[in-house]
mmCIF file as gemmi writes it, N, C-alpha and C atoms, coordinates in Angstrom:
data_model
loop_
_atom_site.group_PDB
_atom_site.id
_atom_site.type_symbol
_atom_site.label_atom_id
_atom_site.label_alt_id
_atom_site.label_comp_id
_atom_site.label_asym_id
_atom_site.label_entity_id
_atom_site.label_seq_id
_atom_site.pdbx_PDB_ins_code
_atom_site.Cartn_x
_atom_site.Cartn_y
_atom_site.Cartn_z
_atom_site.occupancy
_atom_site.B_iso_or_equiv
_atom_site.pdbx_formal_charge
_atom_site.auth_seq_id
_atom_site.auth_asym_id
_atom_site.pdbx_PDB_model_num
ATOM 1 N N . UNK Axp A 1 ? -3.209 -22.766 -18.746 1 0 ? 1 A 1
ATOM 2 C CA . UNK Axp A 1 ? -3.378 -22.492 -17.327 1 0 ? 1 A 1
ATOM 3 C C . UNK Axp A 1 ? -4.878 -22.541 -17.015 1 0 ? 1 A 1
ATOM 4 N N . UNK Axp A 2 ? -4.872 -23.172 -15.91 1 0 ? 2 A 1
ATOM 5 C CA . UNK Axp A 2 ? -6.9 -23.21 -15.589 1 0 ? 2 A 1
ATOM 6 C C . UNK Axp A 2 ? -6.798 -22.169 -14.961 1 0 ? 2 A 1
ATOM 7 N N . UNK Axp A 3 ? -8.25 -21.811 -14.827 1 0 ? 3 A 1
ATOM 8 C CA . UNK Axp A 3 ? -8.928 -20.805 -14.069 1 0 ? 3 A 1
ATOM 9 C C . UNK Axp A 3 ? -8.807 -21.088 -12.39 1 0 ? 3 A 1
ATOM 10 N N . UNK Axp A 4 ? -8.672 -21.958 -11.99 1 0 ? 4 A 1
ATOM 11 C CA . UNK Axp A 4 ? -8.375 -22.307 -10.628 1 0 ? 4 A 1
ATOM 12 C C . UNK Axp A 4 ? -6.871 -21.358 -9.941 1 0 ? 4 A 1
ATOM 13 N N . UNK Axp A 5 ? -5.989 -21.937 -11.543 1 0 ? 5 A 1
ATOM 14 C CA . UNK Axp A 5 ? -4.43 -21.825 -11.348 1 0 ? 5 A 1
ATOM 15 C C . UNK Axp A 5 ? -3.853 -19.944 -11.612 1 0 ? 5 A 1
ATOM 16 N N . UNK Axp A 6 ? -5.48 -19.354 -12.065 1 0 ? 6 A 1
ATOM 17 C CA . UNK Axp A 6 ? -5.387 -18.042 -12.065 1 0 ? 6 A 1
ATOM 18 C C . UNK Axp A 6 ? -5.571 -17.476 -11.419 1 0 ? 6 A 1
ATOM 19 N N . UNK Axp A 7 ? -7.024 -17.699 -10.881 1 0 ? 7 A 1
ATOM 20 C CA . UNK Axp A 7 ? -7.576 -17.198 -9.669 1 0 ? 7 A 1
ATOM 21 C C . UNK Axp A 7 ? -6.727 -17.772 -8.157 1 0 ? 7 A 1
ATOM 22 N N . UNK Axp A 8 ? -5.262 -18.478 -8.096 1 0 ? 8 A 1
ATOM 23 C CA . UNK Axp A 8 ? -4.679 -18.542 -7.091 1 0 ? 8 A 1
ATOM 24 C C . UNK Axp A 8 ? -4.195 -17.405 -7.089 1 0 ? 8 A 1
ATOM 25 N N . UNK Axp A 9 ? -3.152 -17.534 -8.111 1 0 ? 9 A 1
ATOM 26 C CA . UNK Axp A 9 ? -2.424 -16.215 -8.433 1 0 ? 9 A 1
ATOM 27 C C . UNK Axp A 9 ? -2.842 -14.73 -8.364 1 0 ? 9 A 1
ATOM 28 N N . UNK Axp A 10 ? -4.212 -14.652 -8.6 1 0 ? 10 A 1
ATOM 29 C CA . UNK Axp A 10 ? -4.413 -13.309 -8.422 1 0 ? 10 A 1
ATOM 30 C C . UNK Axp A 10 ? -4.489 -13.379 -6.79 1 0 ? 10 A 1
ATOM 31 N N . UNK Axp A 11 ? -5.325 -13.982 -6.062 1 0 ? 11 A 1
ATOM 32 C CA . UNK Axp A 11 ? -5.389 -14.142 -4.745 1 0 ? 11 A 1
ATOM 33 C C . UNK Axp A 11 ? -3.834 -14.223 -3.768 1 0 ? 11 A 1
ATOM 34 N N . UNK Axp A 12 ? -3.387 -14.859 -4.63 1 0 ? 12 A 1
ATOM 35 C CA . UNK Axp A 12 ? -1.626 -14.553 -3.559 1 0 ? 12 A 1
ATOM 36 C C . UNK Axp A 12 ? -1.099 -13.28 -4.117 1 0 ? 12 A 1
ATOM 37 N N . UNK Axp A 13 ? -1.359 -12.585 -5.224 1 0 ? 13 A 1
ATOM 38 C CA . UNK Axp A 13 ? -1.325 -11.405 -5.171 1 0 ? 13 A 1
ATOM 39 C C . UNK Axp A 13 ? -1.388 -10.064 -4.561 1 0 ? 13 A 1
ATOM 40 N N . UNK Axp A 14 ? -2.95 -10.119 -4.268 1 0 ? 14 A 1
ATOM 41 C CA . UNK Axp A 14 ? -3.826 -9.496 -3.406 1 0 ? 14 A 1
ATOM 42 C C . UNK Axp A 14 ? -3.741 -9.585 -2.038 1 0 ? 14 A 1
ATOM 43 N N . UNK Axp A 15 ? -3.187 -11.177 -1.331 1 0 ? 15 A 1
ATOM 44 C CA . UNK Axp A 15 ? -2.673 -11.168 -0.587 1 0 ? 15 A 1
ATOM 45 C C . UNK Axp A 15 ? -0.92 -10.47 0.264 1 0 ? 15 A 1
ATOM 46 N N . UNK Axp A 16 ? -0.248 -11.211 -0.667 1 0 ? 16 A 1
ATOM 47 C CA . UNK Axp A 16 ? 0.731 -10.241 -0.65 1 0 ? 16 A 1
ATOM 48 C C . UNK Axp A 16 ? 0.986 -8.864 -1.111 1 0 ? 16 A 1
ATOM 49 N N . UNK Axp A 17 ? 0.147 -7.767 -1.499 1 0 ? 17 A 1
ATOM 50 C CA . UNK Axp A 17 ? -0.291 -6.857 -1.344 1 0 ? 17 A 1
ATOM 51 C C . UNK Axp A 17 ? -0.622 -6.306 0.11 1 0 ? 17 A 1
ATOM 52 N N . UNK Axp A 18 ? -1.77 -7.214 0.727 1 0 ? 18 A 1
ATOM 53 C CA . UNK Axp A 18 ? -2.171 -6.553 1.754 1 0 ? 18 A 1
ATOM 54 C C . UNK Axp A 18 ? -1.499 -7.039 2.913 1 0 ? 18 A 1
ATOM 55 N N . UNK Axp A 19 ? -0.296 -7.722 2.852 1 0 ? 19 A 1
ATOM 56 C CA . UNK Axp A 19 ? 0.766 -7.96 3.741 1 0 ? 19 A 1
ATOM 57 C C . UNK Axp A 19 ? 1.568 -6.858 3.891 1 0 ? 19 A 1
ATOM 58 N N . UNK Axp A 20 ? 1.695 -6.439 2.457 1 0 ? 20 A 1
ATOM 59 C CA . UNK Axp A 20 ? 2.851 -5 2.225 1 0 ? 20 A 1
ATOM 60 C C . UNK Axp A 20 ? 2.572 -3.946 2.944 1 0 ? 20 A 1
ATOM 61 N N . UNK Axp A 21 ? 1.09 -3.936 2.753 1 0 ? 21 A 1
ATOM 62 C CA . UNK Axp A 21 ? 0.606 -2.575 3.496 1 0 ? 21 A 1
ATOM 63 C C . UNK Axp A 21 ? 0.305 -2.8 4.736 1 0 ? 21 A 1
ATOM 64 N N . UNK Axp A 22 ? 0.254 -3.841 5.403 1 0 ? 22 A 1
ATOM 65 C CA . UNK Axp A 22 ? 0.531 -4.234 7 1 0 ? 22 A 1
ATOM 66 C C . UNK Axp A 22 ? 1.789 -3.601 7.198 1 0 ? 22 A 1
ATOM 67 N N . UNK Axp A 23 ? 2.76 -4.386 7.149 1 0 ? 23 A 1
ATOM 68 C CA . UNK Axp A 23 ? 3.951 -3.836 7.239 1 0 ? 23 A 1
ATOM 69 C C . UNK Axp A 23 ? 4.802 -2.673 6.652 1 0 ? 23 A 1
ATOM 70 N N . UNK Axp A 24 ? 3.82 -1.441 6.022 1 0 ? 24 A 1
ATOM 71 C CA . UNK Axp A 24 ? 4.262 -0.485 5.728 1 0 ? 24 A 1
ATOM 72 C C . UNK Axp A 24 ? 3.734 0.135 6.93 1 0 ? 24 A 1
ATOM 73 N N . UNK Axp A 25 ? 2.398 0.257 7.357 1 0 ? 25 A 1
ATOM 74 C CA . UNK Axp A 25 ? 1.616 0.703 8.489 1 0 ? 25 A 1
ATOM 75 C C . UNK Axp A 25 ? 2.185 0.668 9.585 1 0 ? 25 A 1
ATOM 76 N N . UNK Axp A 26 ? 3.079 -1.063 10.014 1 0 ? 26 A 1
ATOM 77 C CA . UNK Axp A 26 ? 3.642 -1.364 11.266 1 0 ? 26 A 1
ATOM 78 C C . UNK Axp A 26 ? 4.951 -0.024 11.416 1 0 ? 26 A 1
ATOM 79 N N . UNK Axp A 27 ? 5.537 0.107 10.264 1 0 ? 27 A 1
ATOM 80 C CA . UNK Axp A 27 ? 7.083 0.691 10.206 1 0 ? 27 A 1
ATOM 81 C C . UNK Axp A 27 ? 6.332 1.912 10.49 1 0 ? 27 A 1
ATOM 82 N N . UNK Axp A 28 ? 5.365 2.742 9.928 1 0 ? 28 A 1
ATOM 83 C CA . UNK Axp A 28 ? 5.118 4.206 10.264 1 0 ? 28 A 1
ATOM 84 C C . UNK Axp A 28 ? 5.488 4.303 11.848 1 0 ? 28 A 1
ATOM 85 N N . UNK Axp A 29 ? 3.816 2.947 12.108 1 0 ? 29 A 1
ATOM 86 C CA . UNK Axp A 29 ? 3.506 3.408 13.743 1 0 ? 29 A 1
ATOM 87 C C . UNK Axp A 29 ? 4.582 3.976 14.406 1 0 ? 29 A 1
ATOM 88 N N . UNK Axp A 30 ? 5.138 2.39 14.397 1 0 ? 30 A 1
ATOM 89 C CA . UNK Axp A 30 ? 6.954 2.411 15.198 1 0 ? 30 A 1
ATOM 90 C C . UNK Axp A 30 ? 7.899 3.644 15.526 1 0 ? 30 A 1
ATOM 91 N N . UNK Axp A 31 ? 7.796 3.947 13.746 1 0 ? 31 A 1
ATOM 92 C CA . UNK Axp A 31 ? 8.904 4.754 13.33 1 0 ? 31 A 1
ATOM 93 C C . UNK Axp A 31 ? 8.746 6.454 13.918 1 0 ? 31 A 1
ATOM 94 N N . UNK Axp A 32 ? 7.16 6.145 13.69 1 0 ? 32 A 1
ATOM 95 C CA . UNK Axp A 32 ? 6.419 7.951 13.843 1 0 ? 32 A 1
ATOM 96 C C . UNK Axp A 32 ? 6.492 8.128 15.49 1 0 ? 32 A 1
ATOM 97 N N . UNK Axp A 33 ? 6.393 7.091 16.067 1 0 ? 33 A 1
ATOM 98 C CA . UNK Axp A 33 ? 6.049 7.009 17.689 1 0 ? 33 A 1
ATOM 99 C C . UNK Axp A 33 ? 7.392 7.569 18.098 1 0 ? 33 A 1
ATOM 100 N N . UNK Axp A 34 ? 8.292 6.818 17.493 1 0 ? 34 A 1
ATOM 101 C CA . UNK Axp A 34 ? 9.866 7.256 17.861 1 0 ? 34 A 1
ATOM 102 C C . UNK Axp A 34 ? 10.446 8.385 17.858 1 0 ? 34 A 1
ATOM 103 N N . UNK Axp A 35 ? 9.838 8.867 16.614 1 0 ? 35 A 1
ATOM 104 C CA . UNK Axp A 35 ? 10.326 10.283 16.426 1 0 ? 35 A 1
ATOM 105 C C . UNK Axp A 35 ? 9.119 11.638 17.296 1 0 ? 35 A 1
ATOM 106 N N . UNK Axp A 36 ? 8.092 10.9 17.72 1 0 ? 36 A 1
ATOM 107 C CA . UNK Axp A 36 ? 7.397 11.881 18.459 1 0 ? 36 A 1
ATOM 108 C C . UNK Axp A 36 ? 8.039 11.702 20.008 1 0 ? 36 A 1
ATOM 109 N N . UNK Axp A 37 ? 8.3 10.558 20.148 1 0 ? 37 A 1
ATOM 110 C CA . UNK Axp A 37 ? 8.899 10.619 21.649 1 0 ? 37 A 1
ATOM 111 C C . UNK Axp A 37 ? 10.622 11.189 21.779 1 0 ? 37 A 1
ATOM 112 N N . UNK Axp A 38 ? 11.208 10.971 20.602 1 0 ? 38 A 1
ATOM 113 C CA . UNK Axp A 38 ? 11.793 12.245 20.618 1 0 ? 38 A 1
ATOM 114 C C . UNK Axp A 38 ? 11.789 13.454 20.455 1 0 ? 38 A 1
ATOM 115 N N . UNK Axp A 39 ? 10.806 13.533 20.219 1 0 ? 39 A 1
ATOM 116 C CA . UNK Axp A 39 ? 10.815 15.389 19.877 1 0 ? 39 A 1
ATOM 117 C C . UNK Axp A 39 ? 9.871 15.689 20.955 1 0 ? 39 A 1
ATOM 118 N N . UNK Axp A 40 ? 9.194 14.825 21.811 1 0 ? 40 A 1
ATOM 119 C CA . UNK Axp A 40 ? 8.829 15.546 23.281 1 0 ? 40 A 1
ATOM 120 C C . UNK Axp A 40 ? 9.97 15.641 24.023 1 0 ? 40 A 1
ATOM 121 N N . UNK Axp A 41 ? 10.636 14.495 24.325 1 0 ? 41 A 1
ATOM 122 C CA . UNK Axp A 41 ? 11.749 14.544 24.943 1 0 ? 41 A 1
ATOM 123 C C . UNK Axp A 41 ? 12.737 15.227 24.604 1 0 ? 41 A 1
ATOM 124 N N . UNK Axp A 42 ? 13.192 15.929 23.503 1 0 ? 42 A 1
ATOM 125 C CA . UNK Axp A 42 ? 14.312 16.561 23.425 1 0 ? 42 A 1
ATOM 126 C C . UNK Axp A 42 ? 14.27 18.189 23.072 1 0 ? 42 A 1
ATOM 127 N N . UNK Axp A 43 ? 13.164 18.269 23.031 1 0 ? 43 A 1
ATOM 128 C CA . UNK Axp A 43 ? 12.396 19.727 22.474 1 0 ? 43 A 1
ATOM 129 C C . UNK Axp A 43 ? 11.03 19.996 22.564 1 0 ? 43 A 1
ATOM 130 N N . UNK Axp A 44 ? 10.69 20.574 23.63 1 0 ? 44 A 1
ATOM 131 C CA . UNK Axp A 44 ? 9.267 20.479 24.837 1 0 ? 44 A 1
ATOM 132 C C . UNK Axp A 44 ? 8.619 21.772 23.681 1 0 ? 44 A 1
ATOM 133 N N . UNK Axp A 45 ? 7.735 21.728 23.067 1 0 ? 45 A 1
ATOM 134 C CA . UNK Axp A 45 ? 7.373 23.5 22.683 1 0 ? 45 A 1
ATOM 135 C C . UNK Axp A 45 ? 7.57 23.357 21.076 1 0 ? 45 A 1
ATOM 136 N N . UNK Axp A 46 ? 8.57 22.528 20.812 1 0 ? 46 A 1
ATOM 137 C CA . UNK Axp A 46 ? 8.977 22.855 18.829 1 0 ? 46 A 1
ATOM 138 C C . UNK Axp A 46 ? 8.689 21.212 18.737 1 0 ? 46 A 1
ATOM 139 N N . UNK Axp A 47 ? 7.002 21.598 17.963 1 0 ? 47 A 1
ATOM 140 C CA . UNK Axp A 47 ? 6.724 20.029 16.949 1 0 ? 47 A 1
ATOM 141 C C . UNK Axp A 47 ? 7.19 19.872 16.064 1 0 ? 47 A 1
ATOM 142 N N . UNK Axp A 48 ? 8.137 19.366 15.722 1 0 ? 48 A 1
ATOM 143 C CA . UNK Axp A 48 ? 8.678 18.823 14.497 1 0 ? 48 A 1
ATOM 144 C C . UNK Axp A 48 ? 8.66 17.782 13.77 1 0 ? 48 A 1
ATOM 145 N N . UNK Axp A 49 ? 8.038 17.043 15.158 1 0 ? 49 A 1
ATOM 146 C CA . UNK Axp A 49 ? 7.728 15.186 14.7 1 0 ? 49 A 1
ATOM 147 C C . UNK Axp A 49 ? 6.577 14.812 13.522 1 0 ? 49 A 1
ATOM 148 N N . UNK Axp A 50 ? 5.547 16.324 13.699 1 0 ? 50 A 1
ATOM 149 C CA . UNK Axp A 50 ? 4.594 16.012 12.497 1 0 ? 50 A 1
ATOM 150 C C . UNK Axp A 50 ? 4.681 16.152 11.3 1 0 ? 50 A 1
ATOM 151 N N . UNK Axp A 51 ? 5.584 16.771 10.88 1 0 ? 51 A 1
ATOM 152 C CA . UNK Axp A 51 ? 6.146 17.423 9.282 1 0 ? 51 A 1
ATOM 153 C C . UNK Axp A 51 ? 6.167 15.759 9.014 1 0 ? 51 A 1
ATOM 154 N N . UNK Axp A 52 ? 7.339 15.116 9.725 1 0 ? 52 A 1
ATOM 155 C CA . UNK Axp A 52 ? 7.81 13.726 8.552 1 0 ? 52 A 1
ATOM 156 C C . UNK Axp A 52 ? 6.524 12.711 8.986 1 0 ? 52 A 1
ATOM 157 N N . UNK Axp A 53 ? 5.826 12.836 9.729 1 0 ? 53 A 1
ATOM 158 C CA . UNK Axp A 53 ? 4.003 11.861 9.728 1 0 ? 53 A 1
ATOM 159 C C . UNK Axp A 53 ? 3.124 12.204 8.779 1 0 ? 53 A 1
ATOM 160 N N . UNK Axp A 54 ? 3.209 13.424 8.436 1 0 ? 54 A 1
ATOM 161 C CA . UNK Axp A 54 ? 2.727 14.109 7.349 1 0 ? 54 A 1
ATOM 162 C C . UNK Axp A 54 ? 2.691 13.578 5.883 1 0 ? 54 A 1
ATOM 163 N N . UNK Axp A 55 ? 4.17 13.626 5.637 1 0 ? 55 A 1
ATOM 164 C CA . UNK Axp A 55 ? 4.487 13.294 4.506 1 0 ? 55 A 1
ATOM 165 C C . UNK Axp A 55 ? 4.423 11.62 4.488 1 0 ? 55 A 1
ATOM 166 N N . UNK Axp A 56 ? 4.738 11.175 5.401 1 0 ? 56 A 1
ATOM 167 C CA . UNK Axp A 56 ? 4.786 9.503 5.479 1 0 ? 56 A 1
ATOM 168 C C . UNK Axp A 56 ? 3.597 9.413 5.265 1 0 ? 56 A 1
ATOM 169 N N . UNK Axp A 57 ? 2.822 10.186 6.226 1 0 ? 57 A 1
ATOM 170 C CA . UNK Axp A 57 ? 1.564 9.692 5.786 1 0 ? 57 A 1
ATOM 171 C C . UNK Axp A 57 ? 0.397 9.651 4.542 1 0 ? 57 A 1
ATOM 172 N N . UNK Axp A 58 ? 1.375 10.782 3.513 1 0 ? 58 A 1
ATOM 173 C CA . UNK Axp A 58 ? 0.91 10.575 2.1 1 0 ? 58 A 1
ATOM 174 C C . UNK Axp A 58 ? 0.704 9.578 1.326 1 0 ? 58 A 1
ATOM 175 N N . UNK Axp A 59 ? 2.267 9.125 2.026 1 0 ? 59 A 1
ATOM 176 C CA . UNK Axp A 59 ? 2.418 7.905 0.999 1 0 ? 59 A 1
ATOM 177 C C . UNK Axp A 59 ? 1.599 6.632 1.699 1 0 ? 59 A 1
ATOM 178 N N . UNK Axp A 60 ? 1.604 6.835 2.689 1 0 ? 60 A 1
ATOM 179 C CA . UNK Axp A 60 ? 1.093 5.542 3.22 1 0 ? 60 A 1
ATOM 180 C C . UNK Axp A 60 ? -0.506 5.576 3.054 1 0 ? 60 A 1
ATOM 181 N N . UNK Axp A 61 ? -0.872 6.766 2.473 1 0 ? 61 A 1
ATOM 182 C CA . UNK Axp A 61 ? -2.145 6.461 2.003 1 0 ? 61 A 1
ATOM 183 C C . UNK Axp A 61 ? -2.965 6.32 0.514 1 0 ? 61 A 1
ATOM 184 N N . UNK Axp A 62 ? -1.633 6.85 -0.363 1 0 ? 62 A 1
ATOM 185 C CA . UNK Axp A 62 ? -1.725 6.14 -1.327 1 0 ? 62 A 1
ATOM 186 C C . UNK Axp A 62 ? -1.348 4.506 -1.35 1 0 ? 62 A 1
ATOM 187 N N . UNK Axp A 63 ? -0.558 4.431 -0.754 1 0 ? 63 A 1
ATOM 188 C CA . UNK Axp A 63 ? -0.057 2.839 -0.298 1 0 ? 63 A 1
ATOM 189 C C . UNK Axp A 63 ? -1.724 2.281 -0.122 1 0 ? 63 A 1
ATOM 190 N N . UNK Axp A 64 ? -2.171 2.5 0.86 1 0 ? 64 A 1
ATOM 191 C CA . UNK Axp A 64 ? -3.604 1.653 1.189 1 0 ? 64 A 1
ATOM 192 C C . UNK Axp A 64 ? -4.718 2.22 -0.188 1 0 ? 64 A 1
ATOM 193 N N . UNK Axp A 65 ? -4.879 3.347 -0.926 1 0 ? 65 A 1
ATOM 194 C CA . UNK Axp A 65 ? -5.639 2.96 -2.006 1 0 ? 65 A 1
ATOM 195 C C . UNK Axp A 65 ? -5.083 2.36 -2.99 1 0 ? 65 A 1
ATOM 196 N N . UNK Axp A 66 ? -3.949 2.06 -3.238 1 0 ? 66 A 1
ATOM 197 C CA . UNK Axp A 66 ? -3.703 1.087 -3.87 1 0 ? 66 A 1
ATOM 198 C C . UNK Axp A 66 ? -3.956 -0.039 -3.872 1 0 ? 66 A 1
ATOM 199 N N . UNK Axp A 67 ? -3.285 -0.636 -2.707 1 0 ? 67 A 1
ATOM 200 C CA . UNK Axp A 67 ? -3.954 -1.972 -1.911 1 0 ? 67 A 1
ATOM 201 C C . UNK Axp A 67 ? -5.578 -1.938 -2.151 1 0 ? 67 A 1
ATOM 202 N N . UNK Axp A 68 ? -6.019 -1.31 -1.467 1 0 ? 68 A 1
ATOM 203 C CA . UNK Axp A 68 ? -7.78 -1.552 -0.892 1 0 ? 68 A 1
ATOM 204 C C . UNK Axp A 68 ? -8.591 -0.8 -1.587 1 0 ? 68 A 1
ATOM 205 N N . UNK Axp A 69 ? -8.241 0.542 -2.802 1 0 ? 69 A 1
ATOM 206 C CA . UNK Axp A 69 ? -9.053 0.825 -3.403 1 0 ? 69 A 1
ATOM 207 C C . UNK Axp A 69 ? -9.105 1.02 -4.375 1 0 ? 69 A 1
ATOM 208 N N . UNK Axp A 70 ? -9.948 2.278 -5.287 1 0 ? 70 A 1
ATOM 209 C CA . UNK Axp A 70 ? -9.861 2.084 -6.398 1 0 ? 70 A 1
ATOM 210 C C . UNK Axp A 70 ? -8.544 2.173 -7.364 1 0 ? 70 A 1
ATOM 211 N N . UNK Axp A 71 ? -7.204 2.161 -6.769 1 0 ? 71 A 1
ATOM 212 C CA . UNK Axp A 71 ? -6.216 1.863 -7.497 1 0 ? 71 A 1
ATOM 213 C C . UNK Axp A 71 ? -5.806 0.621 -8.117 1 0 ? 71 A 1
ATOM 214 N N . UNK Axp A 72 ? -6.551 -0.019 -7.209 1 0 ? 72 A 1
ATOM 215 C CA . UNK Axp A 72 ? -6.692 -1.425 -7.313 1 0 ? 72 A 1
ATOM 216 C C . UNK Axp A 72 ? -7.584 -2.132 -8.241 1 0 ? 72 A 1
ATOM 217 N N . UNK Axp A 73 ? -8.599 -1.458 -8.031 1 0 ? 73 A 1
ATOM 218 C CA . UNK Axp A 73 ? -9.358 -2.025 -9.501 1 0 ? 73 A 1
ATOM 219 C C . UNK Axp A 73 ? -8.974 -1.661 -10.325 1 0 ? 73 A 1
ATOM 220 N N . UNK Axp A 74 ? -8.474 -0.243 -10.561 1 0 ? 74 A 1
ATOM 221 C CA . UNK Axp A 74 ? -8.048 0.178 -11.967 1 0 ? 74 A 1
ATOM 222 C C . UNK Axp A 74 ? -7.295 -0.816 -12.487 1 0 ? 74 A 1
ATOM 223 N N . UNK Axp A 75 ? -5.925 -1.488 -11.508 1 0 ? 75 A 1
ATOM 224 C CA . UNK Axp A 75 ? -4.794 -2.164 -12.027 1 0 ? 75 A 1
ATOM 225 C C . UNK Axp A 75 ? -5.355 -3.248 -12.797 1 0 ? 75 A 1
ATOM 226 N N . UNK Axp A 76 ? -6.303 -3.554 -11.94 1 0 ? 76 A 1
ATOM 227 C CA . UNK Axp A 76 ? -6.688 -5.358 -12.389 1 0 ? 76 A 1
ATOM 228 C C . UNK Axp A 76 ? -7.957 -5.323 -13.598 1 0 ? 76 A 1
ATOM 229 N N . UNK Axp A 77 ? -8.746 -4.245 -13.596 1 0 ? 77 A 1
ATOM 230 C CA . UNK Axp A 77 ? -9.551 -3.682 -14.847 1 0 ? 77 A 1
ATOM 231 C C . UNK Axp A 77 ? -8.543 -3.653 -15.996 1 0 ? 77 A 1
ATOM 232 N N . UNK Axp A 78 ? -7.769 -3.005 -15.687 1 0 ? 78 A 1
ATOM 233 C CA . UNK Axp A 78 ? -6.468 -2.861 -16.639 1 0 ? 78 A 1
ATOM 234 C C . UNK Axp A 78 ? -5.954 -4.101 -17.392 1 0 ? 78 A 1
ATOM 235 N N . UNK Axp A 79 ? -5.633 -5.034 -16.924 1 0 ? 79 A 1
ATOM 236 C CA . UNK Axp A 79 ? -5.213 -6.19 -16.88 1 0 ? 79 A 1
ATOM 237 C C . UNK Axp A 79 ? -6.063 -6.972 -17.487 1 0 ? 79 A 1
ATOM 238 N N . UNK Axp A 80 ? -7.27 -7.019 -17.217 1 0 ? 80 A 1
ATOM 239 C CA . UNK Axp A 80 ? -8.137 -7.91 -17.555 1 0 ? 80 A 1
ATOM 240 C C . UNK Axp A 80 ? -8.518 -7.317 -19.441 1 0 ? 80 A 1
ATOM 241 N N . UNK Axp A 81 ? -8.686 -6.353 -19.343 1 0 ? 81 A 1
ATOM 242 C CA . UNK Axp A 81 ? -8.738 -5.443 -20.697 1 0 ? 81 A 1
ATOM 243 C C . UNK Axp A 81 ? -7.474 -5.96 -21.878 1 0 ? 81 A 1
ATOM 244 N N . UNK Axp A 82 ? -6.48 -6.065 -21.343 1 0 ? 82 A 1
ATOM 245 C CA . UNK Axp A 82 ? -5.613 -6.317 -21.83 1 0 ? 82 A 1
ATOM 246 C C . UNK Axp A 82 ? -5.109 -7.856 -22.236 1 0 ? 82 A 1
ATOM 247 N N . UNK Axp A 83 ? -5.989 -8.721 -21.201 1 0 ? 83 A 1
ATOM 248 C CA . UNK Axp A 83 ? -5.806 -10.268 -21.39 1 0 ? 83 A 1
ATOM 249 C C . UNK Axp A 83 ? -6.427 -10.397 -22.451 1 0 ? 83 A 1
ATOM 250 N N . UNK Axp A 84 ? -7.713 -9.625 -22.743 1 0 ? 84 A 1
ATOM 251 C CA . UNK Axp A 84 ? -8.979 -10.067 -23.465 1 0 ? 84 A 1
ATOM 252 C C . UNK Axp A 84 ? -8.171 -9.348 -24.737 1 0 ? 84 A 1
ATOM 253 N N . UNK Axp A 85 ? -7.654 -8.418 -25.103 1 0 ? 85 A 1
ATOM 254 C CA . UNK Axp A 85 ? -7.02 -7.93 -26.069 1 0 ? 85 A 1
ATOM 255 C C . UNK Axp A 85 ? -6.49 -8.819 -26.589 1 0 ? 85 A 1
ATOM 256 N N . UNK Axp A 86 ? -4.973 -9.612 -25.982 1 0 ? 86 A 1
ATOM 257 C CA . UNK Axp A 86 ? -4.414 -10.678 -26.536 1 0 ? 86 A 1
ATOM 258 C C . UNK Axp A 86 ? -5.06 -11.977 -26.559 1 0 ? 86 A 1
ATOM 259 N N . UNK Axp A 87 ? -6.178 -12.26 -25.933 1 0 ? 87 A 1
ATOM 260 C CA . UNK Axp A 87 ? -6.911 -13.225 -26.882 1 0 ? 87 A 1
ATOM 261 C C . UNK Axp A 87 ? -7.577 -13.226 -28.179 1 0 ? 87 A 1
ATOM 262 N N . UNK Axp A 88 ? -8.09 -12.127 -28.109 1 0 ? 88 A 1
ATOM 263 C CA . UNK Axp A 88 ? -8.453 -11.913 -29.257 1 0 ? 88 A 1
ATOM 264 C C . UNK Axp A 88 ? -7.799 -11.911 -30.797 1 0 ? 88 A 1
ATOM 265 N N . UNK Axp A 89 ? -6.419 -12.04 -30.156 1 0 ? 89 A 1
ATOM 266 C CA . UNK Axp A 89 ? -5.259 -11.658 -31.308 1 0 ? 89 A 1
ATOM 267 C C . UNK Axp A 89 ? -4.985 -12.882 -32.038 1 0 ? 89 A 1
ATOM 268 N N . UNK Axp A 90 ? -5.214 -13.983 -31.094 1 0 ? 90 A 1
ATOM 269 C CA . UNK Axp A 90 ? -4.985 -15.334 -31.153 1 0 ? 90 A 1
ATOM 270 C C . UNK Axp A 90 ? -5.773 -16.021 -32.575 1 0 ? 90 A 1
């Protein structure tokens, strides 16, 4: 495999990565908006809509350091450590 044909692959990787976390982001907005406009509308006084933004929003922010930070290098530090391992074996 060339280096061209690697460095695609990691790049459509990384890309589709940061597609995922587009569209994890889009579903919160949506999803969180929905449930706040119900819970104005159906219960004026009792917030309840923030408990599950809360927690969504845990994940959705490990979601983006994964994607965009240092979870991300770790993975691919990782990886790279490990390519060089099995060359060496060779």
């Amino acid at each position: 495999m060339t280096d061209d044909t690697t460095l695609r692959r990691q790049a459509e990787r990384r890309a589709d990565m940061k597609l995922a976390f587009r569209s994890h982001l889009a579903a919160y907005l949506i999803v969180n908006a929905g449930l706040f406009a119900i819970d104005w509308a159906t219960s004026p006084g009792i917030d309840w809509a923030f408990w599950p933004a809360i927690g969504w929003g845990i994940g959705l922010a490990a979601h983006a350091s994964a994607t965009f930070g240092y979870l991300g290098d770790t993975r691919e530090r990782l990886v790279q450590q490990e390519l060089q391992r099995l060359r060496e074996r060779r």
